[in-house]
KOLLOTI-212093 format. One record per residue (C-alpha): x, y, z; residue in one letter. Coordinates in steps of 0.1 Angstrom, whole numbers, padded with zeros to 4 digits, always signed. Each point is the difference from the previous one (the first is absolute). Layout:
N
XYZa;...
This chain:
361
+1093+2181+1269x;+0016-0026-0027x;-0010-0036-0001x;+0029-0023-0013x;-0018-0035-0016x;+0026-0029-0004x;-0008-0032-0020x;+0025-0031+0004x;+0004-0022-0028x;+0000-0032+0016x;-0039+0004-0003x;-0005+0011+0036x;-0013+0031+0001x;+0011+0020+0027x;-0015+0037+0006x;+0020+0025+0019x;-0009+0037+0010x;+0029+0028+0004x;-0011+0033+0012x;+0024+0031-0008x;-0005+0039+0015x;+0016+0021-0033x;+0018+0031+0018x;-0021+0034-0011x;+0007+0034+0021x;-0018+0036-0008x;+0014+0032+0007x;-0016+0025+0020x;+0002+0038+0011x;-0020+0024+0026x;-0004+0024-0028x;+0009-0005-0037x;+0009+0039-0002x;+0026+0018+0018x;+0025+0030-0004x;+0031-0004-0016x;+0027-0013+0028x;-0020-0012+0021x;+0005-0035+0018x;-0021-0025-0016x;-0008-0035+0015x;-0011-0024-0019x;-0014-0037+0017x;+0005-0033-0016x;-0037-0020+0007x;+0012-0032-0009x;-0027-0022-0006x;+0011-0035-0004x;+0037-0018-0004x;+0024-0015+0029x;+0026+0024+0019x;+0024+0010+0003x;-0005+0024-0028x;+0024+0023-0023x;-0006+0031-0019x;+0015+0017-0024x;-0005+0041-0016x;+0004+0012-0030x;+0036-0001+0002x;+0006-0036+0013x;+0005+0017+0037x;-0007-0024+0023x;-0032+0017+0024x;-0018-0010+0032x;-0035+0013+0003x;-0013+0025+0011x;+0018+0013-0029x;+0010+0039+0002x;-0001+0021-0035x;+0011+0040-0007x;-0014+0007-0033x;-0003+0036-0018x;-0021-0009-0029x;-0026-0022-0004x;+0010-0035-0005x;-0007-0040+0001x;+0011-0020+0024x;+0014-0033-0006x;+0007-0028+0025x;+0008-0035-0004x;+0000-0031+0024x;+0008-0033+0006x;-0012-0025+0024x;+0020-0030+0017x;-0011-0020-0028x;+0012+0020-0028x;-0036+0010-0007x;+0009+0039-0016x;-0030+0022-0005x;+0006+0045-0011x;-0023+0021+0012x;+0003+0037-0011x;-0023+0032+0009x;-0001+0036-0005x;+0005+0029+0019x;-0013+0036-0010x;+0024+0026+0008x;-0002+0039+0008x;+0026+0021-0008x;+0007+0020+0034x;-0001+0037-0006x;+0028+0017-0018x;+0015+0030+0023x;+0022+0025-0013x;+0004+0035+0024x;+0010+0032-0011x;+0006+0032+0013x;+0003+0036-0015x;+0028+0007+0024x;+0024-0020+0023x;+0013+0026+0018x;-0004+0035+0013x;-0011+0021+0032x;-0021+0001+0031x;-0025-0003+0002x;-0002-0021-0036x;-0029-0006-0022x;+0007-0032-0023x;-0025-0008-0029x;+0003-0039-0004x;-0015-0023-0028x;-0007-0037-0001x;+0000-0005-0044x;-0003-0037-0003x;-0036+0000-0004x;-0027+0017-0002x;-0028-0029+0011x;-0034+0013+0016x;+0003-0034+0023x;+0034+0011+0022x;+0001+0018+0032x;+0031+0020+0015x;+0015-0001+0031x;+0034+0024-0002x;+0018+0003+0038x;+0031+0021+0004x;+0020-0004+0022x;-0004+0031+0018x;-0034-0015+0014x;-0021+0014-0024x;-0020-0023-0021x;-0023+0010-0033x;-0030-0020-0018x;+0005+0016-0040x;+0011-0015-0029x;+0025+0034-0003x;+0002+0019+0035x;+0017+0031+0002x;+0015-0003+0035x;+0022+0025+0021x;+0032-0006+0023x;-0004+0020+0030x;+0030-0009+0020x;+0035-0005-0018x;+0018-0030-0004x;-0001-0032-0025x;-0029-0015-0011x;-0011-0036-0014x;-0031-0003-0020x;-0021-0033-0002x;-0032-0009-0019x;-0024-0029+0007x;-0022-0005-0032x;-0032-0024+0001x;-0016-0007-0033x;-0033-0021+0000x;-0011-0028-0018x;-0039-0006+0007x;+0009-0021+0037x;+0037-0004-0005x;+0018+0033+0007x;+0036+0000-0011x;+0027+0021+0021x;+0036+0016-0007x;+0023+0025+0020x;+0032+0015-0007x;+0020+0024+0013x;+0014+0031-0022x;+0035-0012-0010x;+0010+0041+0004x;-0006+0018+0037x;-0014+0033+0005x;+0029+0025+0020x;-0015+0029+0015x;+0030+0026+0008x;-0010+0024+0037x;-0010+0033-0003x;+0018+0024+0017x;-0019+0023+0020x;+0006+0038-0004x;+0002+0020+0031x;+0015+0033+0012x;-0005+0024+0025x;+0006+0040-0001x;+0016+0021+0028x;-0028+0025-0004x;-0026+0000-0023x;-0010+0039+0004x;+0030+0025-0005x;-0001+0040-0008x;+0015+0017-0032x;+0030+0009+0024x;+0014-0037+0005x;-0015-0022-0024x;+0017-0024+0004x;-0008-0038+0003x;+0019-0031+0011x;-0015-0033-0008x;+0009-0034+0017x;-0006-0030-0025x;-0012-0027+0022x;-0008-0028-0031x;+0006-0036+0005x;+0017-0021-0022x;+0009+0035-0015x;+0028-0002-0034x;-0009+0032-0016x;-0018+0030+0011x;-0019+0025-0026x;-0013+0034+0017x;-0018+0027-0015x;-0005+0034+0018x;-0029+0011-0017x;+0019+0025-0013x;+0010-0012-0029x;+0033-0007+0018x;+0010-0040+0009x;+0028-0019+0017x;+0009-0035+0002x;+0021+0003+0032x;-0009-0023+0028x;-0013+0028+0027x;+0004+0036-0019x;-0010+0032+0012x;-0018+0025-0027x;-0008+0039+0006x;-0031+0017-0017x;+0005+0032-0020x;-0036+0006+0010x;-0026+0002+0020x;-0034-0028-0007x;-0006-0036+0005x;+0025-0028-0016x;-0007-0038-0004x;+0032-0016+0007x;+0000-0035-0012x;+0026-0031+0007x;+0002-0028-0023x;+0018-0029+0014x;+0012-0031-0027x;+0015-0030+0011x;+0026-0021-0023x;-0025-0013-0016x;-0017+0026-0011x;-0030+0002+0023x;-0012+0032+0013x;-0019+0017+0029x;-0007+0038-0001x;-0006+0018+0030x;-0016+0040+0002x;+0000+0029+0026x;-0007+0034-0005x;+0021+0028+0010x;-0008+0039+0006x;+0020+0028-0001x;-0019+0032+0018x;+0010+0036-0002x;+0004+0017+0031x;-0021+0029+0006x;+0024+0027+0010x;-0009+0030+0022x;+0024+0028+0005x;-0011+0029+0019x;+0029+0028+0018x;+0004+0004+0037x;-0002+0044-0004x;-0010+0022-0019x;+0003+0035-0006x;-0028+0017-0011x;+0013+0040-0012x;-0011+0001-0038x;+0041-0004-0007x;-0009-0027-0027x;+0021-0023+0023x;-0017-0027+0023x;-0031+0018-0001x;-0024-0024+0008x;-0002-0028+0016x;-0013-0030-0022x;+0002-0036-0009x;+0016-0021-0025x;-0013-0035-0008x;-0001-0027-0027x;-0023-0027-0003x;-0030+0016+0022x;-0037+0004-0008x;+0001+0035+0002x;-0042-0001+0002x;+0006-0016+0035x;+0021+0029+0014x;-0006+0021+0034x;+0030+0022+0013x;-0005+0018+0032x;+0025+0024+0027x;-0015+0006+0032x;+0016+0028+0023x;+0017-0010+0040x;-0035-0004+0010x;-0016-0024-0026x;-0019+0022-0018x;+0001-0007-0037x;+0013+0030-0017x;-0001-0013-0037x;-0009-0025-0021x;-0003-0013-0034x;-0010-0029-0020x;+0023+0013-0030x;+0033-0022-0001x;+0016+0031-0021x;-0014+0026+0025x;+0027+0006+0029x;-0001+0023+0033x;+0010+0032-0006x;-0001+0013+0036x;-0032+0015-0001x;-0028-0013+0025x;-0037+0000-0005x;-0017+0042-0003x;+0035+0007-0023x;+0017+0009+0031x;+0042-0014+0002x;+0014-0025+0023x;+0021+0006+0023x;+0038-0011+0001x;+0002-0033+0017x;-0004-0039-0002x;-0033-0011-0013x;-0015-0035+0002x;-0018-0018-0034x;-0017-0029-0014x;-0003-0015-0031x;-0022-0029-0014x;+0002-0015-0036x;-0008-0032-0018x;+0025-0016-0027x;-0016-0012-0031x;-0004-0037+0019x;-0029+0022+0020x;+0028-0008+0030x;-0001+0031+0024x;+0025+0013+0016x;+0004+0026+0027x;+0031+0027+0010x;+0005+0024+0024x;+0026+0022+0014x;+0018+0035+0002x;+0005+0029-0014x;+0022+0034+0008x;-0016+0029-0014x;+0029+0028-0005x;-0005+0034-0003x;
């Protein structure tokens, strides 16, 4: 408060009293530090003066309070006023700023095949005080600093990361998204079916039908040694044993899928015996005997029984045929004869025969 004393010089004195508010304001904030691009709002307390009031910034910008401020470094605020009664008064005060957390992604790869493992890296800063929230947008989501991160399905990709850094109560916060996406190409799937999978050394022979999806080429390998890239090929075997066939499928971008069966080619035990025989010591068809391949001959039994089932020889020798004689070294009879014989192949697989023979005399 100002008192004004006035002195007339007429010799009267007169004594008068003029009171007078000077316009003052402060500036105030909730917080004097924030993060860098933040909204800041700063409140004009004005303590004395006469409205209506004007204020000024920095910049001779005409501002009404509350008065709204973006800042990215620390900095001083200045605001001027002025009252109704041209009464001016600056006020000025300083704001504390944190830099928001730098984010820079990388990946070692942006592209490749299904399922896709992608090693990313944030490299803007290595502070102890951040945490990391990385979300793809796949659904997954990771909490490392560098996650390694696979692409099950196919398709394209964005990457995001949300990085908080802490400063003692104030926590500072930044997301970006990777300015590159991540394309994950399909995988074809290799798949093929065989007519047969067991075959014997006569027709060895096998006819495949390449069911693949998405199929653009087709590798095969027989197992071999021998291949083929035609879309359903046949192959034959030279010999007998157990083969891996294999299918790879790649689509136009280069993925691939493999697919495996396994193939068998048998030999056929063969078993040849004649229907007669002529048992005279003539060097010619003198005995009546088998001829085999591919039998155990340690599980053998050959027997002849006459027209009344009696068994009239027998042998467990494969080379040993009938030569007409019958058990005491007495000689058959002319006639038809009945026999049986049981063998085993080298799969322990047994097997029985039976049928005629003409004895001639």
């Amino acid at each position: 408060m100002r008192y004004i004393l006035t002195f007339v010089l007429t010799g009267t004195i007169i004594l008068s009293f003029s009171q007078t508010n000077e316009f003052k304001f402060s500036l105030t904030i909730h917080t004097d530090t924030v993060c860098s691009g933040d909204e800041v709002l700063l409140t004009a307390n004005i303590i004395n003066g006469t409205p209506p009031y004007q204020f000024r910034d920095s910049e001779d910008n005409i501002v009404s309070p509350p008065f709204k401020v973006y800042l990215d470094s620390t900095e001083i605020i200045i605001i001027s006023g002025k009252d109704a009664l041209g009464s001016t008064w600056t006020s000025s005060i300083r704001i504390n700023i944190y830099k928001k957390p730098k984010i820079e992604i990388k990946s070692d790869i942006v592209s490749g095949c299904q399922p896709l493992e992608v090693n990313f890296n944030e490299e803007a800063s290595n502070s102890v005080n951040r945490t990391y929230y990385w979300t793809f947008s796949d659904g997954g989501i990771s909490f490392d600093k560098n996650p390694k991160y696979v692409f099950e399905d196919y398709g394209m990709f964005n990457v995001s990361l949300e990085v908080r850094e802490s400063h003692g109560n104030k926590v500072c916060k930044n997301k970006e998204t990777a300015a590159f996406t991540i394309d994950v190409f399909e995988k074809p799937e290799s798949r093929f079916i065989v007519d047969e999978d067991v075959q014997n050394n006569i027709t060895p022979t096998f006819y495949f039908d390449n069911q693949s999806d998405i199929n653009c080429n087709s590798f095969w390998s027989f197992g071999d040694n021998d291949s083929s890239i035609v879309y359903d090929p046949s192959h034959k075997y030279d010999s007998i044993g157990d083969y891996k066939v294999i299918l790879i499928t790649e689509s136009a971008e280069g993925c691939r899928d493999t697919s495996i069966k396994y193939v068998t080619v048998q030999q056929v035990q063969t078993f040849f015996q004649a229907n007669a025989f002529t048992p005279d010591n003539d060097g010619i068809n003198d005995v009546f005997i088998f001829k085999a391949s591919e039998i155990n001959s340690d599980e053998f039994d050959f027997k002849v029984y006459d027209r009344w089932g009696h068994i009239i020889f027998e042998t467990h020798d494969i080379n040993e045929g009938w030569t007409g004689s019958v058990y005491g070294g007495k000689t058959a009879k002319p006639g038809l004869y009945v026999y049986t014989v049981v063998y085993k192949d080298f799969k322990n697989v047994e097997f029985t025969e039976s049928g005629t023979i003409t004895l001639i005399r």
